[in-house]
N, C-alpha and C positions, 0 to 999 in steps of 0.2 A: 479494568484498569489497563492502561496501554501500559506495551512496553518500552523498557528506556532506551530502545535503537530509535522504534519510533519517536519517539521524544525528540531525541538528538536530530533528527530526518528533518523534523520540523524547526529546531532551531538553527539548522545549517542552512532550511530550506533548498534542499540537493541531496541526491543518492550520497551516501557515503559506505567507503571501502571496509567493515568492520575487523579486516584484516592487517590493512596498514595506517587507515585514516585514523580511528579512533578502538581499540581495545578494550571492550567490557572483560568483566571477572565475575562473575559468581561465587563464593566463597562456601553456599550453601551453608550457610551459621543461618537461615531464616533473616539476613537482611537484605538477600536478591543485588542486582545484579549494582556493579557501580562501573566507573570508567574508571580504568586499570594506565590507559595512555591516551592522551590527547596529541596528535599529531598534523593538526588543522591548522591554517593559517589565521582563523578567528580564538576569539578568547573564548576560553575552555567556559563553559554555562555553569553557573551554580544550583544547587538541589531546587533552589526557592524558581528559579528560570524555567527548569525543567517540571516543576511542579507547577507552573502556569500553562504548560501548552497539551497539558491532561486532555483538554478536552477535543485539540485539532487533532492530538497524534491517535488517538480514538475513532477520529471519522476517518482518519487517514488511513488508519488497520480496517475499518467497517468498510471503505471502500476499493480497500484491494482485495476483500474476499466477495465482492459483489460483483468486481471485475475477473477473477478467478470463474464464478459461478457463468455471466455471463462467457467466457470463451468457452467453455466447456459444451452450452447449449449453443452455440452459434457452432462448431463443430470444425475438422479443418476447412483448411482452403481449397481443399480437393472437392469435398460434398458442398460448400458454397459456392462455389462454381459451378456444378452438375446441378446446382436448386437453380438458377440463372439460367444456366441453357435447356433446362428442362421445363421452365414453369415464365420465366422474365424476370427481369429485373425489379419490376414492381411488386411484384410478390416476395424477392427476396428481401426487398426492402422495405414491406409490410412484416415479414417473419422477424429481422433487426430491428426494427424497434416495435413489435407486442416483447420483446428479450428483454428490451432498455426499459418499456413501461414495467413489465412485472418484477424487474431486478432493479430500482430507482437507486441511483447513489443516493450519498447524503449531501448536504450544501454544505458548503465552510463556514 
């Protein structure tokens, strides 16, 4: 089940500031998290809104831990660069996408 920041990410469609943009609360009573302030220039989403975009804020979490995974195996910019000047270009960019093919996003 996504979470409801995710949710929200998707109905603003835009990074938002969870600090001053929009305020969750958890209350920890077993009914998880709600929005505590809305402080956005759109109208604040109702449960039934956010309970429609289940399924994008889902690929949108599955695909930042696939982009997560990929940077970690592409490694810094220091060892990408020494894979370049040690091996070419072409190889480095054989190595970048066998990374993209075995780490696939998901489609929207």
């Amino acid at each position: 089940m996504a979470s409801l920041s995710s949710k929200i990410k998707q109905y603003v469609n835009a990074e938002v500031d969870f600090t001053t943009d929009v305020i969750l609360q958890d209350d920890s009573n077993g009914q998880g998290a709600y929005i505590k302030e809305w402080n956005l220039d759109i109208t604040k989403p109702t449960d039934a809104q956010l309970d429609a975009l289940e399924t994008q804020a889902q690929t949108y979490e599955n695909n930042q831990q696939i982009i997560a995974t990929r940077k970690s195996l592409y490694g810094s910019w220091e060892s990408q660069l020494e894979k370049i000047y040690d091996d070419g270009i072409d190889s480095w960019k054989a190595r970048i996408q066998q990374i993209k093919t075995d780490n696939p996003k998901e489609t929207e």
